[in-house]
ZAMAR-126642 format. One record per residue (C-alpha): residue number from 1; chain; x, y, z. Coordinates in nm, 3 decimals, always signed. Each point is the difference from the previous one (the first is absolute). Example, Ala and Ser with C-alpha at 12.3 -4.5 7.8 and 13.67 -1.06 7.14 Angstrom:
! ZAMAR-126642
SITE pos unit       x       y       z
SITE   1    A  +1.230  -0.450  +0.780
SITE   2    A  +0.137  +0.344  -0.066
END
This chain:
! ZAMAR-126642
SITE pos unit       x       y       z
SITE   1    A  +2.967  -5.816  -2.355
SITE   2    A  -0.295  +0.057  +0.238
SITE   3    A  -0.209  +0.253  +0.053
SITE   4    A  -0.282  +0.040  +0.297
SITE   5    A  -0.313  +0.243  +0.005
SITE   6    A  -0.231  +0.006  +0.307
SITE   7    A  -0.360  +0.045  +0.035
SITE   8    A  -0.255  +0.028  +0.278
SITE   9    A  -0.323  -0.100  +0.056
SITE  10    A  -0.264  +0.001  +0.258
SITE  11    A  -0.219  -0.375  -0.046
SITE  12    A  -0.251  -0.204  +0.215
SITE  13    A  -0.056  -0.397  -0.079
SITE  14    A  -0.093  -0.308  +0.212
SITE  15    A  +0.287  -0.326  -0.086
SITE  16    A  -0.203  -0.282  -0.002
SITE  17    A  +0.119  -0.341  +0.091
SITE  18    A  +0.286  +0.155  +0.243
SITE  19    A  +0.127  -0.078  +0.318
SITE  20    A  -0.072  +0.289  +0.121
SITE  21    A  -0.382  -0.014  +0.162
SITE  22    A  +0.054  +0.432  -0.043
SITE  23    A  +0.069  +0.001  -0.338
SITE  24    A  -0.194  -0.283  -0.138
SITE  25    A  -0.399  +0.105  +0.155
SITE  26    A  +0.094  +0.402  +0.064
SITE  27    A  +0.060  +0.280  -0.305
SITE  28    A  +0.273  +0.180  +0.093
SITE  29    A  +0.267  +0.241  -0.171
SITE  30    A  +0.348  +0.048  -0.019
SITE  31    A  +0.226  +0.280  -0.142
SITE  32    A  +0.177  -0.130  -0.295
SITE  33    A  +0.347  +0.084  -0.117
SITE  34    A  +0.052  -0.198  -0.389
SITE  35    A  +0.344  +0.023  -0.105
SITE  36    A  +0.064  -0.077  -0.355
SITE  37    A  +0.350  -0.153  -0.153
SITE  38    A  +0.015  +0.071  -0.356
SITE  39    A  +0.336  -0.158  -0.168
SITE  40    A  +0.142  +0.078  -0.346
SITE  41    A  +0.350  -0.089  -0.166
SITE  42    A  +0.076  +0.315  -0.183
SITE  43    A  -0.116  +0.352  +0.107
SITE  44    A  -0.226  +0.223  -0.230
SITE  45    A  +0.096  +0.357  -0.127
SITE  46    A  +0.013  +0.157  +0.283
SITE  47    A  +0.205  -0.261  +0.179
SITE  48    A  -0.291  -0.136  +0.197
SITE  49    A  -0.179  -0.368  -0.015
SITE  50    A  -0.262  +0.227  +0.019
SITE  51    A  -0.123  +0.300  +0.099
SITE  52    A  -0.176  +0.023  +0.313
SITE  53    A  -0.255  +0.262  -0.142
SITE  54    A  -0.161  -0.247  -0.224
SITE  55    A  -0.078  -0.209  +0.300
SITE  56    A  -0.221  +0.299  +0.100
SITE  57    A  -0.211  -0.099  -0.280
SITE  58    A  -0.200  -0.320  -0.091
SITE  59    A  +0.167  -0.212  +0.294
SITE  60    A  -0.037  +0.254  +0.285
SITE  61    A  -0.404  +0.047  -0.119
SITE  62    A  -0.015  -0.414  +0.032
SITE  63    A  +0.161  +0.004  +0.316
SITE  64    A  -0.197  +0.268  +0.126
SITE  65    A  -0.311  -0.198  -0.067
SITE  66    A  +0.042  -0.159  +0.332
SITE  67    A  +0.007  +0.277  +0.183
SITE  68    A  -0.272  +0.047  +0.277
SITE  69    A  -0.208  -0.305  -0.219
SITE  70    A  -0.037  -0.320  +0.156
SITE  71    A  +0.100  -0.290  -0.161
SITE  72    A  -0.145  -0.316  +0.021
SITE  73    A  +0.011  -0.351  -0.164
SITE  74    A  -0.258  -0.153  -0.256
SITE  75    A  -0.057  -0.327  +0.170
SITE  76    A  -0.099  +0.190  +0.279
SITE  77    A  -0.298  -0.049  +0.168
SITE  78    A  -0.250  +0.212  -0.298
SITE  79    A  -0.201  +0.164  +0.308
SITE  80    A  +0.301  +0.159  +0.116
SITE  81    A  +0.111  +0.118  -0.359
SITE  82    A  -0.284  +0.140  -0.025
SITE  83    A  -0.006  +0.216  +0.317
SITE  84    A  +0.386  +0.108  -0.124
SITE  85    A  -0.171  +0.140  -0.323
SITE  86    A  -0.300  +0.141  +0.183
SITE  87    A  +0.209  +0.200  +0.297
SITE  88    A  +0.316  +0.076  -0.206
SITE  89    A  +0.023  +0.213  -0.314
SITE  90    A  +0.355  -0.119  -0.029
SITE  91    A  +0.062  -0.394  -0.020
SITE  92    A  +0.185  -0.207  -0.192
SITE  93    A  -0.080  -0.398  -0.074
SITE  94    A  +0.268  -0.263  -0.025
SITE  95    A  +0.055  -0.343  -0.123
SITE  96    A  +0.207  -0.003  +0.361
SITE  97    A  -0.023  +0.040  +0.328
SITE  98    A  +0.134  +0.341  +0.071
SITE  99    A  +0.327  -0.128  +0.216
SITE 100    A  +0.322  +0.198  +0.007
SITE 101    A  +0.127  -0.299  -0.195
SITE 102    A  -0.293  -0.023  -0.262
SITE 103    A  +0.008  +0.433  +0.001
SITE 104    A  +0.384  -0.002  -0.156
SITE 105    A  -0.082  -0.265  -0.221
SITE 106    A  -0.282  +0.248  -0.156
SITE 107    A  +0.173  +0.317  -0.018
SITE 108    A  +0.297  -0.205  -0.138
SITE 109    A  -0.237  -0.129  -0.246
SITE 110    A  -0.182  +0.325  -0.064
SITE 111    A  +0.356  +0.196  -0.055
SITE 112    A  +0.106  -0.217  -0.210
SITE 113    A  -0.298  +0.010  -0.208
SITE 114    A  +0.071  +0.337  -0.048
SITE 115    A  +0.324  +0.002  -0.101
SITE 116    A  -0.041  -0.279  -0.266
SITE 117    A  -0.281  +0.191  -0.189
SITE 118    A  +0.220  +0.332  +0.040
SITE 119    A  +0.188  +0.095  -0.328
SITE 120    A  +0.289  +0.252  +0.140
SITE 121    A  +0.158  +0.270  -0.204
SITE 122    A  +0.305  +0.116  +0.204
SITE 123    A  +0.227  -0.294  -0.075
SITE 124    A  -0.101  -0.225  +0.279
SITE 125    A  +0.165  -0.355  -0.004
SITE 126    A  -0.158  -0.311  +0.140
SITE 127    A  -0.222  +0.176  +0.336
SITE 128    A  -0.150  -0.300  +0.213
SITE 129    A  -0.149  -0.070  +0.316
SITE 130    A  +0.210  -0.096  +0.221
SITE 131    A  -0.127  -0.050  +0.321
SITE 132    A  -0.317  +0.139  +0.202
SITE 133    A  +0.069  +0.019  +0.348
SITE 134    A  -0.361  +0.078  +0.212
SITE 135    A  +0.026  +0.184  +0.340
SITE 136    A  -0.315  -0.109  +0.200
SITE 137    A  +0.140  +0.102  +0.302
SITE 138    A  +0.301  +0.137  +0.128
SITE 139    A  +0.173  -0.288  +0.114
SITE 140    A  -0.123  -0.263  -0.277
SITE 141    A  +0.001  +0.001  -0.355
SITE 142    A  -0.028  -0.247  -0.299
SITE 143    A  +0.174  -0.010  -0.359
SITE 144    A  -0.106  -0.189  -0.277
SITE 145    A  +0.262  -0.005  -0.340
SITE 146    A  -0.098  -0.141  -0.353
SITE 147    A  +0.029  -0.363  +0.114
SITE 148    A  -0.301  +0.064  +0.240
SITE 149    A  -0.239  +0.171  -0.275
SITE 150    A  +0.073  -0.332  -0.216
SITE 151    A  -0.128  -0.232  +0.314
SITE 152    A  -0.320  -0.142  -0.068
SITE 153    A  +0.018  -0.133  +0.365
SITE 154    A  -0.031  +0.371  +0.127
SITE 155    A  -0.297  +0.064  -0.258
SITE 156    A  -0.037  +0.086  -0.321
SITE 157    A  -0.014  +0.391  -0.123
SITE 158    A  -0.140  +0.179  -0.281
SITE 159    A  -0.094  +0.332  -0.050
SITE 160    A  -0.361  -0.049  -0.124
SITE 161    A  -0.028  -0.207  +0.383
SITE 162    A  +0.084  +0.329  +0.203
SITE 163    A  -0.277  +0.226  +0.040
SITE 164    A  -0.030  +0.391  +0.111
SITE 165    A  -0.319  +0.173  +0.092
SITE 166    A  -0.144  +0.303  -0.179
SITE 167    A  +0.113  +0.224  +0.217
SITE 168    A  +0.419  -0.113  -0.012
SITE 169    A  -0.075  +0.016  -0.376
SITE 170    A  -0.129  +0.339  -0.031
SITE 171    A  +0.272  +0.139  +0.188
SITE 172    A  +0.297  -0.107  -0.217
SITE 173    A  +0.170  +0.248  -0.251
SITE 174    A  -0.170  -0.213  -0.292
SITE 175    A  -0.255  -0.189  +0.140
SITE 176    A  -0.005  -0.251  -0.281
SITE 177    A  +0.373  -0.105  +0.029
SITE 178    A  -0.105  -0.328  +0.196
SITE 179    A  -0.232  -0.113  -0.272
SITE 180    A  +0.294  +0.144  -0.224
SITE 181    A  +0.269  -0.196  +0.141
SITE 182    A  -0.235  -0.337  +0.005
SITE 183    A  -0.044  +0.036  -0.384
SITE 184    A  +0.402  +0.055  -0.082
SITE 185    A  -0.065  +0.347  -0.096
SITE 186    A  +0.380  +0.135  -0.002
SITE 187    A  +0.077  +0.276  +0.239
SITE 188    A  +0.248  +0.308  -0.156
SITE 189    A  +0.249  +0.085  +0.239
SITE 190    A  +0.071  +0.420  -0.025
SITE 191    A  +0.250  +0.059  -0.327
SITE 192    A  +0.298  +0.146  +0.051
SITE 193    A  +0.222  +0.267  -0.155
SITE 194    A  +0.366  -0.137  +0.064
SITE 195    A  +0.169  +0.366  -0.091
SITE 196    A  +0.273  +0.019  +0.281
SITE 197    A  -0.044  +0.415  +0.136
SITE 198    A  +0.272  +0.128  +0.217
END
């Protein structure tokens, strides 16, 4: 069974390398829509593959991250990193360019992070990612699945590689759970009392 949450985000970048003369010399933005496709074989206590309140948590501060930042690569050219870190309190730095493609292959990667370091306590089954699907616009979109996370052809990701300013940091609900998550600290979902009350 599937299950899809949505987020929103506000982001500016510059896609090197593109065919696009716009896009690859100009910073522009986009309005992001990131739908994510969680799958599970068995449903947890309260007949869910998971509840969509715990993706208001540790995933929707991640996601958020992106919003109104700008997001470059780190083979970019270093002047212009720099001038992203000295105009923008919010920025985060990727192993990849920041394409539609390359976005859904991060918060793909960055969900299921997440998840895997996430012990759950209300009988959850086997909760994966299964698909990110990235609005950049309204009329195109890309979606990345497990098989693109594994390809070393589209880049290689790891969480120490993916860098947020002070600023994102400082406004998550625990603004250690990045340097958290990179160490395999375990993550306690909420317990729950299973008493049935009618």
């Amino acid at each position: 069974m599937l299950i899809r949450k949505l987020f929103k985000f506000e982001n500016a970048h510059i896609v090197r390398n593109c065919t696009s003369d716009r896009c690859k010399r100009s910073i522009h933005g986009h309005s992001y829509k990131v739908e994510l496709l969680l799958k599970a074989t068995k449903l947890d206590h309260g007949q869910m593959v998971y509840d969509f309140g715990l993706l208001k948590g540790m995933i929707k501060d991640i996601f958020d991250s992106f919003d109104h930042a700008i997001c470059y690569w780190q083979q970019d050219d270093p002047a212009y990193i720099q001038a992203c870190k000295d105009f923008s309190a919010r920025w985060v730095s990727l192993p990849v360019s920041p394409s539609a493609e390359q976005f859904s292959r991060i918060f793909f990667f960055l969900a299921q992070q997440v998840l895997q370091s996430t012990v759950t306590q209300n009988g959850e089954g086997d909760v994966e990612v299964y698909s990110v699907i990235v609005h950049e616009t309204d009329t195109g979109y890309a979606q990345s699945f497990q098989e693109d996370i594994d390809n070393v052809q589209m880049g290689t990701l790891s969480l120490e590689q993916i860098e947020f300013s002070e600023q994102v940091m400082s406004e998550w609900n625990d603004p250690s759970m990045y340097e958290k998550l990179t160490q395999g600290i375990k993550f306690l979902n909420p317990e729950v009392d299973l008493q049935v009350k009618l």
